[in-house]
PyMOL commands that place a pseudoatom at each C-alpha (Angstrom):
pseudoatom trace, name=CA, resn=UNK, resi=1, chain=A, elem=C, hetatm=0, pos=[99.284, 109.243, 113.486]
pseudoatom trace, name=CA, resn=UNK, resi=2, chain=A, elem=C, hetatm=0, pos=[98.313, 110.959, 110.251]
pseudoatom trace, name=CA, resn=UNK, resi=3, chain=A, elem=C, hetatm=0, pos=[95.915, 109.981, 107.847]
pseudoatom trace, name=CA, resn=UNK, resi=4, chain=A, elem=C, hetatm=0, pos=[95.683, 106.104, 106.936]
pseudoatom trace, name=CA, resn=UNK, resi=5, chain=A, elem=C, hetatm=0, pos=[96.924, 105.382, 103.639]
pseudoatom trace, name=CA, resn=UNK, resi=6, chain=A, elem=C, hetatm=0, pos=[97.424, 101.951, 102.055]
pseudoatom trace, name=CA, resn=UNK, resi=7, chain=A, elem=C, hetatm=0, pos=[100.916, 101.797, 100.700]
pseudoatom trace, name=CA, resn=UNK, resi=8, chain=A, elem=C, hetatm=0, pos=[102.591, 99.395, 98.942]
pseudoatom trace, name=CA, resn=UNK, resi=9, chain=A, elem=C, hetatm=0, pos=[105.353, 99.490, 101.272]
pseudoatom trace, name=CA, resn=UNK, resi=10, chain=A, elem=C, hetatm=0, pos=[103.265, 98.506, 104.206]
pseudoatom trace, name=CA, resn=UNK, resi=11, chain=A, elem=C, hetatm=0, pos=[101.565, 95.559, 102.198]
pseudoatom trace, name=CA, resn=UNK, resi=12, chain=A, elem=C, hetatm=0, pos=[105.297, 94.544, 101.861]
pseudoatom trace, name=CA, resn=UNK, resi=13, chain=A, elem=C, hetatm=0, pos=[106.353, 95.358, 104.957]
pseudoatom trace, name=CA, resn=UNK, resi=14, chain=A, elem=C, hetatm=0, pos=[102.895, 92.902, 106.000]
pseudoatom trace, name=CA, resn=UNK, resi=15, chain=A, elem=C, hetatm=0, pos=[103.781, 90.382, 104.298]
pseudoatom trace, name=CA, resn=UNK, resi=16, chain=A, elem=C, hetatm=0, pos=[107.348, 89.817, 104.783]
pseudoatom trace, name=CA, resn=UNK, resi=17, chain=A, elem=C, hetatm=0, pos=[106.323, 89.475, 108.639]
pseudoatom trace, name=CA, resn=UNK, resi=18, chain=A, elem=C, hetatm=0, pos=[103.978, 87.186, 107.882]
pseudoatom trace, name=CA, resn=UNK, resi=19, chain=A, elem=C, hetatm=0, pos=[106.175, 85.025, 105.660]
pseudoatom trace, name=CA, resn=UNK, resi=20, chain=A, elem=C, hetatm=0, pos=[108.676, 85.183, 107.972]
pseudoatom trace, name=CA, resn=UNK, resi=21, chain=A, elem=C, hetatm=0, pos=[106.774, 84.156, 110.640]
pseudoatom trace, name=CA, resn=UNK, resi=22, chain=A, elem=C, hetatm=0, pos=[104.759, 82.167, 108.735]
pseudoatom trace, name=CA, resn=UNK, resi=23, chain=A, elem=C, hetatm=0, pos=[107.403, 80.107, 107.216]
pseudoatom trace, name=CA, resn=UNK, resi=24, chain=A, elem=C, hetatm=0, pos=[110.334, 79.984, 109.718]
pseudoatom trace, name=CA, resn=UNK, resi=25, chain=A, elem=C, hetatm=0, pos=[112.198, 77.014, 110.702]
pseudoatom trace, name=CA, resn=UNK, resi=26, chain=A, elem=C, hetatm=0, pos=[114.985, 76.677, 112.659]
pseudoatom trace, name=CA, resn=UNK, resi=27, chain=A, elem=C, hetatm=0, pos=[116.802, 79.229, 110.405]
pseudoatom trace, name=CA, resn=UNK, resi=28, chain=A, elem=C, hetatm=0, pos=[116.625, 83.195, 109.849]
pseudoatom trace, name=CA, resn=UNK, resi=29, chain=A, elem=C, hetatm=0, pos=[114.531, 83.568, 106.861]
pseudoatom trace, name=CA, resn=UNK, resi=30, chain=A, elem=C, hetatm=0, pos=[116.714, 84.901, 104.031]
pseudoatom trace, name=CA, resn=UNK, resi=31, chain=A, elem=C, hetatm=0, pos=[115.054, 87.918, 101.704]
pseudoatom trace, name=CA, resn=UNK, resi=32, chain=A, elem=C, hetatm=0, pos=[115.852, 86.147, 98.741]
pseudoatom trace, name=CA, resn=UNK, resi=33, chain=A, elem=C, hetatm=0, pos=[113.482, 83.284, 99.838]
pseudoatom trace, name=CA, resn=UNK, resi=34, chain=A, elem=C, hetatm=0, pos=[110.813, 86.070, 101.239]
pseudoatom trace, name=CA, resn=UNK, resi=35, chain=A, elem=C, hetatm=0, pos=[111.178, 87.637, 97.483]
pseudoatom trace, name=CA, resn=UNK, resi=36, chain=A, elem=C, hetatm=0, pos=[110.889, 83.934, 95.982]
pseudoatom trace, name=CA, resn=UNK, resi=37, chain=A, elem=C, hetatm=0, pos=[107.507, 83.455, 97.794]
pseudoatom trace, name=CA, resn=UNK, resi=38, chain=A, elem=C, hetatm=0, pos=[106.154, 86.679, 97.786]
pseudoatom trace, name=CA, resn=UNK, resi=39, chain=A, elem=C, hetatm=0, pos=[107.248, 88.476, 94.557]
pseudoatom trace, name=CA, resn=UNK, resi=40, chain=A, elem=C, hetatm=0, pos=[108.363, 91.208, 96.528]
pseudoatom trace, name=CA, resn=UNK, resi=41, chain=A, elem=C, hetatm=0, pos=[111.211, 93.327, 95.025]
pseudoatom trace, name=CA, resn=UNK, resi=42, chain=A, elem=C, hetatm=0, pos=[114.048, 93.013, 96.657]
pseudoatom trace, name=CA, resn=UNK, resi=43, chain=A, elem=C, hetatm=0, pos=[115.001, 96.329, 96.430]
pseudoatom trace, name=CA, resn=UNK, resi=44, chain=A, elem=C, hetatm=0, pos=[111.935, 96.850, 98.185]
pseudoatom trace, name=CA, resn=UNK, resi=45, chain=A, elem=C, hetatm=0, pos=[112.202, 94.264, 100.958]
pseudoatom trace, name=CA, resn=UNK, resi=46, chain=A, elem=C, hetatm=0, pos=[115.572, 95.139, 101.896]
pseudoatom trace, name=CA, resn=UNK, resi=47, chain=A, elem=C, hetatm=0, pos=[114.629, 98.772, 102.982]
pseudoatom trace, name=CA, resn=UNK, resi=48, chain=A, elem=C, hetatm=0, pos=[111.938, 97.762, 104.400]
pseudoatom trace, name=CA, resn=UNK, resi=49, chain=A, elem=C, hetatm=0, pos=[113.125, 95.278, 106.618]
pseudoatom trace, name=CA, resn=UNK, resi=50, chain=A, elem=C, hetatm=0, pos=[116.108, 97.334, 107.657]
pseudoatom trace, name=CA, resn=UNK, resi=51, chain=A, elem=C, hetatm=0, pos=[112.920, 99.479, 109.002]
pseudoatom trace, name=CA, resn=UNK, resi=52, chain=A, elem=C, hetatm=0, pos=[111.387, 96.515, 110.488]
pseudoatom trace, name=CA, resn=UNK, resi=53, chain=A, elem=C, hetatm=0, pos=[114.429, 96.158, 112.113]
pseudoatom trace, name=CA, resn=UNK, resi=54, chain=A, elem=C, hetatm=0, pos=[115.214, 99.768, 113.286]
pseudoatom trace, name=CA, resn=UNK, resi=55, chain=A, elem=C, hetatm=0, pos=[111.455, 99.925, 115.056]
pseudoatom trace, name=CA, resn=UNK, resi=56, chain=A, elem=C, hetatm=0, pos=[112.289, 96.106, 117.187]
pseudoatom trace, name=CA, resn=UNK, resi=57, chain=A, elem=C, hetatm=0, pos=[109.698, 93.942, 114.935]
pseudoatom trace, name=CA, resn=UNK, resi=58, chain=A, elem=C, hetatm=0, pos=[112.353, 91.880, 113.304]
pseudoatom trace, name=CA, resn=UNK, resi=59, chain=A, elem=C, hetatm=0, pos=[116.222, 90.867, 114.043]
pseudoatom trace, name=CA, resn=UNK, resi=60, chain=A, elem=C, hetatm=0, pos=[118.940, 90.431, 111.673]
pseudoatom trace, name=CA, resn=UNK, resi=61, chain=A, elem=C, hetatm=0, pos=[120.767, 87.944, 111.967]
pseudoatom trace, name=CA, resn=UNK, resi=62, chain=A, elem=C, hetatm=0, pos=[124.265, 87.836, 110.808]
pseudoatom trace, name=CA, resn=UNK, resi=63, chain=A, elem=C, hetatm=0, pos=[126.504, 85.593, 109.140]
pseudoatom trace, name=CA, resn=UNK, resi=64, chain=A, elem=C, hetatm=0, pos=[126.091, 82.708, 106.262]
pseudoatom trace, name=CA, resn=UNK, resi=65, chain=A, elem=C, hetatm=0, pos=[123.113, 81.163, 107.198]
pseudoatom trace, name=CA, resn=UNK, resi=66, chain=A, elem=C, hetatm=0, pos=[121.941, 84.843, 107.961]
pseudoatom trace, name=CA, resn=UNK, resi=67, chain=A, elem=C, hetatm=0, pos=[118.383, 86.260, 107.609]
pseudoatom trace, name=CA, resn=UNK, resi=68, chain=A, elem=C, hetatm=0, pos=[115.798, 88.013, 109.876]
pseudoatom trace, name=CA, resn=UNK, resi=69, chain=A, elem=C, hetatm=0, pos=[113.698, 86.624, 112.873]
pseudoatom trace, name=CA, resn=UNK, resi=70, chain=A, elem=C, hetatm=0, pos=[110.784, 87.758, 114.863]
pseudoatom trace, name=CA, resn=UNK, resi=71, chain=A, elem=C, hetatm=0, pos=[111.993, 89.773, 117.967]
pseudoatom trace, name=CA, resn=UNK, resi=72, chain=A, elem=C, hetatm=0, pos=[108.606, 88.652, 119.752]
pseudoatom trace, name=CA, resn=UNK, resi=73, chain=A, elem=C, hetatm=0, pos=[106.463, 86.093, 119.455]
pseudoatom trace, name=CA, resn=UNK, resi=74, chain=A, elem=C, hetatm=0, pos=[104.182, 86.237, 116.536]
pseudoatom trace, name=CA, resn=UNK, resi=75, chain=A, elem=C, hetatm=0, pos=[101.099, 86.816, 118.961]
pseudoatom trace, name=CA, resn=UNK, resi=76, chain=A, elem=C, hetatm=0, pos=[102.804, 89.571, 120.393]
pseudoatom trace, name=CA, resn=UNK, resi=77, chain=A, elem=C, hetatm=0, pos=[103.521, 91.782, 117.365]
pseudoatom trace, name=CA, resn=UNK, resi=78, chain=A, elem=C, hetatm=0, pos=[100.072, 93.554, 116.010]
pseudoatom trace, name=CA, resn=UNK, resi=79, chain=A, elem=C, hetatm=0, pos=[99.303, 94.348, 112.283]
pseudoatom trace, name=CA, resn=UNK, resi=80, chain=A, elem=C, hetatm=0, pos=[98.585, 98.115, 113.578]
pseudoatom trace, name=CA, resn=UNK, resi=81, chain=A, elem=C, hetatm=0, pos=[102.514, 98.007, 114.663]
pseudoatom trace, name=CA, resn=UNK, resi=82, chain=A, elem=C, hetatm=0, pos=[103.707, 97.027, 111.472]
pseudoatom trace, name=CA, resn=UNK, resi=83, chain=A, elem=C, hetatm=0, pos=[101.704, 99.614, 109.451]
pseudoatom trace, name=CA, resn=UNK, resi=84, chain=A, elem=C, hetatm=0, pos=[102.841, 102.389, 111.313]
pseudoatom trace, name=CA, resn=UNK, resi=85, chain=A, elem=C, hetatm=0, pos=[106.726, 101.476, 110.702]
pseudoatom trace, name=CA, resn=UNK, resi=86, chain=A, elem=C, hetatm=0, pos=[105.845, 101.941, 106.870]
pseudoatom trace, name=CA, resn=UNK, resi=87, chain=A, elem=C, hetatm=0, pos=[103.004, 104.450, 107.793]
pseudoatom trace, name=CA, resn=UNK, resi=88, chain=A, elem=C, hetatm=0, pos=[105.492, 107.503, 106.315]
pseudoatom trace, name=CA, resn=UNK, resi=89, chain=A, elem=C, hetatm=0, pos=[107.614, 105.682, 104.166]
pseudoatom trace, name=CA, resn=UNK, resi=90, chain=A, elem=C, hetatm=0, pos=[106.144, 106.826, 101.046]
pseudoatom trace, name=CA, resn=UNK, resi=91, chain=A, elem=C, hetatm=0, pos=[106.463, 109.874, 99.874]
pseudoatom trace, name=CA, resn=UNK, resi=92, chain=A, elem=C, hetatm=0, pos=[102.957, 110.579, 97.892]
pseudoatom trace, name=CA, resn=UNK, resi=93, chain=A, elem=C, hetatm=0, pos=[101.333, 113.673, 98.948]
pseudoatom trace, name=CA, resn=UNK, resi=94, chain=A, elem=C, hetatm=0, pos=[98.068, 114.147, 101.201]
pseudoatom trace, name=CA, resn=UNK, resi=95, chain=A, elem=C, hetatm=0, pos=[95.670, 115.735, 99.531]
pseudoatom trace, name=CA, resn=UNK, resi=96, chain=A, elem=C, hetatm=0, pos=[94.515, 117.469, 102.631]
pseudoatom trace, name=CA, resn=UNK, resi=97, chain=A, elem=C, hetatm=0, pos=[97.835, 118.604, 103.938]
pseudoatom trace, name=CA, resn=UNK, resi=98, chain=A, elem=C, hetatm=0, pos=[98.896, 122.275, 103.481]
pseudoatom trace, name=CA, resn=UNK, resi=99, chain=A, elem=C, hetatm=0, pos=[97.507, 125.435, 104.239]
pseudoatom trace, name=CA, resn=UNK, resi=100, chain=A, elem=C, hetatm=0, pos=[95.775, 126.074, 100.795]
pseudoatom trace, name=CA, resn=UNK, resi=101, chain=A, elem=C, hetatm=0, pos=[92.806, 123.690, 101.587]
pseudoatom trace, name=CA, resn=UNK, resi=102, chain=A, elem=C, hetatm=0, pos=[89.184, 125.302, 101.854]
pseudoatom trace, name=CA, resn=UNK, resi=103, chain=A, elem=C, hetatm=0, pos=[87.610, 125.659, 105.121]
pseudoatom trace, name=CA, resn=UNK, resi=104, chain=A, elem=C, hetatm=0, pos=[85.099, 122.629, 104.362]
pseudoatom trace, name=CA, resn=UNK, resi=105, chain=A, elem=C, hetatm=0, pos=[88.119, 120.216, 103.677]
pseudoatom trace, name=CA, resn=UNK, resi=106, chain=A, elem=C, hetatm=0, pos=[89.585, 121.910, 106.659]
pseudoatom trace, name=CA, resn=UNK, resi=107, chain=A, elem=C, hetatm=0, pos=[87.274, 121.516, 109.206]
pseudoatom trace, name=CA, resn=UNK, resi=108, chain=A, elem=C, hetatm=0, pos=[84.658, 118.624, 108.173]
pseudoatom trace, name=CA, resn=UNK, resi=109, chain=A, elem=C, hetatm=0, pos=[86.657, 116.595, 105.944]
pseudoatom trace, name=CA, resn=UNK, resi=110, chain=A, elem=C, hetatm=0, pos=[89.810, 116.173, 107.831]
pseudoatom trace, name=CA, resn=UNK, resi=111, chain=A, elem=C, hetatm=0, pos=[88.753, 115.665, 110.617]
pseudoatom trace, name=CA, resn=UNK, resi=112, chain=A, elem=C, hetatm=0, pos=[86.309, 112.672, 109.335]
pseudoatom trace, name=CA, resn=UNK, resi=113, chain=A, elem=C, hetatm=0, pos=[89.535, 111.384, 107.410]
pseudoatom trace, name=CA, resn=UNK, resi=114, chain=A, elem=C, hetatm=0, pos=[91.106, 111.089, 110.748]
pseudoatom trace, name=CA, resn=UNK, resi=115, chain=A, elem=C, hetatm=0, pos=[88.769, 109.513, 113.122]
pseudoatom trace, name=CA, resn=UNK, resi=116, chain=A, elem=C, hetatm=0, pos=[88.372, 107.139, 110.004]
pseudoatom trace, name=CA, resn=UNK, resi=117, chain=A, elem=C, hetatm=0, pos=[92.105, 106.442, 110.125]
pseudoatom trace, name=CA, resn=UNK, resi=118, chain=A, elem=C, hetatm=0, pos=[92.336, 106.396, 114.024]
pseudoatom trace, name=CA, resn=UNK, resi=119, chain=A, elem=C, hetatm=0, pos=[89.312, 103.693, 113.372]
pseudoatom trace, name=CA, resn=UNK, resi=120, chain=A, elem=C, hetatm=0, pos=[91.346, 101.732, 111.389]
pseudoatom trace, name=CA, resn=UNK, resi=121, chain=A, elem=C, hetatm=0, pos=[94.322, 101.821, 113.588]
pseudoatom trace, name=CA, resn=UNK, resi=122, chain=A, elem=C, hetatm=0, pos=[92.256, 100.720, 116.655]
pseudoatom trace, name=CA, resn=UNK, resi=123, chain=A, elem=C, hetatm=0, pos=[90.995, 97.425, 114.317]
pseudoatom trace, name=CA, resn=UNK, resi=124, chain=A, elem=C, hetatm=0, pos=[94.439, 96.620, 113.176]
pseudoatom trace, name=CA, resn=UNK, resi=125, chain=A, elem=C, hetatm=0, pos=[96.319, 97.338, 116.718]
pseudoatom trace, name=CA, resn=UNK, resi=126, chain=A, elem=C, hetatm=0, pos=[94.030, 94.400, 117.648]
pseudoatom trace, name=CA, resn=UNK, resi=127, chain=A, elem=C, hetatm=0, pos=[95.104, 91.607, 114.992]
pseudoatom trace, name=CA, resn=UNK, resi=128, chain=A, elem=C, hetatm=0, pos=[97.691, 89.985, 115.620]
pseudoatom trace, name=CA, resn=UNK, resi=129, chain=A, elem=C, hetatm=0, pos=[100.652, 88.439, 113.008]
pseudoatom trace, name=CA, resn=UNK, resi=130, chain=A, elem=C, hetatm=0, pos=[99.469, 85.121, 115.093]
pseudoatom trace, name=CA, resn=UNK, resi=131, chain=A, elem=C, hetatm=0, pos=[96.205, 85.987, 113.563]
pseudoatom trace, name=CA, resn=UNK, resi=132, chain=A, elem=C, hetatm=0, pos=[97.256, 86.642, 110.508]
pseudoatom trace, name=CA, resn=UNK, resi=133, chain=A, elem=C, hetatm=0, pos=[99.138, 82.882, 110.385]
pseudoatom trace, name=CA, resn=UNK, resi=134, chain=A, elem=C, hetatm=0, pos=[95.977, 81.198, 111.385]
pseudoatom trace, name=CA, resn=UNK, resi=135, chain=A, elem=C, hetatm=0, pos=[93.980, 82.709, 108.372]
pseudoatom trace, name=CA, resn=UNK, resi=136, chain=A, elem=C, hetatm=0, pos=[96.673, 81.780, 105.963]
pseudoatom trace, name=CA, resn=UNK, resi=137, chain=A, elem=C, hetatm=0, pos=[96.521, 78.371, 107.343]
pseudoatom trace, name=CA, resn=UNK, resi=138, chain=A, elem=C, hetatm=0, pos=[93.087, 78.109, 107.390]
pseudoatom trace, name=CA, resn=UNK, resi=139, chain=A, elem=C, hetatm=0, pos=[93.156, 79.559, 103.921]
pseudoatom trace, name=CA, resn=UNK, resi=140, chain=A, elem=C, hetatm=0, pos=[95.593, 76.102, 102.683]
pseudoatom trace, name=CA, resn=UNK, resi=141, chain=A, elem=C, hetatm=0, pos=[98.477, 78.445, 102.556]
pseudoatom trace, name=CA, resn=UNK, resi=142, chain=A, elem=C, hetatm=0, pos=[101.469, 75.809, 102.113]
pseudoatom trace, name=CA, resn=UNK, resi=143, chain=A, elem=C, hetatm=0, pos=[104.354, 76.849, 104.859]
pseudoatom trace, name=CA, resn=UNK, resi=144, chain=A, elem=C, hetatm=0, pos=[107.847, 75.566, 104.467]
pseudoatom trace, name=CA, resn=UNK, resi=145, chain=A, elem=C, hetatm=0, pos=[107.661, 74.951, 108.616]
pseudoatom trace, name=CA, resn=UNK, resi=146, chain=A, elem=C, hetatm=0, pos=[105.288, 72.459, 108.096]
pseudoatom trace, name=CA, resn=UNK, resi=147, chain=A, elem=C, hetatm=0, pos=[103.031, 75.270, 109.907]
pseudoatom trace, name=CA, resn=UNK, resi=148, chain=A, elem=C, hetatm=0, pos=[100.230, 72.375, 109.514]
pseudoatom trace, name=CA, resn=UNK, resi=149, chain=A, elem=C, hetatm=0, pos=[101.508, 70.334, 112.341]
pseudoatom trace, name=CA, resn=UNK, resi=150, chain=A, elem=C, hetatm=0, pos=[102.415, 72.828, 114.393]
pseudoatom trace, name=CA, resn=UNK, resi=151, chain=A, elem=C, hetatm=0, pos=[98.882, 74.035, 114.685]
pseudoatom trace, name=CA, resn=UNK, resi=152, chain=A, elem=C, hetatm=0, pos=[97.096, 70.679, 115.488]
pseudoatom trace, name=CA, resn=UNK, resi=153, chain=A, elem=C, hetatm=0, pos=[99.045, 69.960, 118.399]
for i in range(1, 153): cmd.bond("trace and resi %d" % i, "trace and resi %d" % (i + 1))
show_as sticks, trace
zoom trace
């Protein structure tokens, strides 16, 4: 684990999971529908669920009626797990890496940076996308599951 950075990727990446978990029926959510509701690019989405994919948070699911899936339970999949799937996705450069930082940045701000990010980490590893599907409905987030039944059973 590096430094924590906020990309846009991983707010993506976020909410796609959420969406899909958010708003899944008895069908694989398509990206199309994701990229309706979220305004996601689908350029975008696509890599980054094929990601998703590759690190076991999501299945594809082939065919016409197509589309991704949870491959766990929505309590069992943390926000810290899907940040680090994205965590070196993009490509902007650390301002700390290298070996032409001063010995200040070296050895008191780096290190601050990263017990900050493995702070952050620790927080997130312990939120769940069940979590995360609770605030939005809490929040009056429609769902096309009808997510408001579901919960008051």
């Amino acid at each position: 684990m590096g430094m924590f950075r906020l990309s846009k990727k991983m707010v993506y990446a976020l909410e796609a999971v959420v969406d899909i978990a958010y708003n899944a029926g008895e069908h694989p959510a398509q990206s199309r529908d994701i990229t309706k509701r979220q305004g996601i690019p689908q350029r975008y989405l696509e890599q980054v669920m094929q990601r998703l994919v590759r690190a076991g948070v999501l299945k594809g699911v082939r065919g016409p009626r197509g589309g991704y899936r949870l491959a766990r339970e929505r309590r069992r999949i943390t926000v810290g797990e899907v940040a680090r799937v994205l965590e070196d996705a993009d490509d902007a450069q650390d301002p700390l890496a290298g070996d032409d930082v001063s010995e200040l940045a070296d050895r008191v701000v780096r290190p601050l940076w990263r017990d900050l990010g493995d702070t952050i980490m620790q927080e997130l590893d312990s939120i769940t996308i069940e979590d995360l599907c609770q605030s939005a409905h809490a929040k009056g987030i429609d769902s096309e599951s009808g997510e408001r039944v579901q919960f008051d059973i």
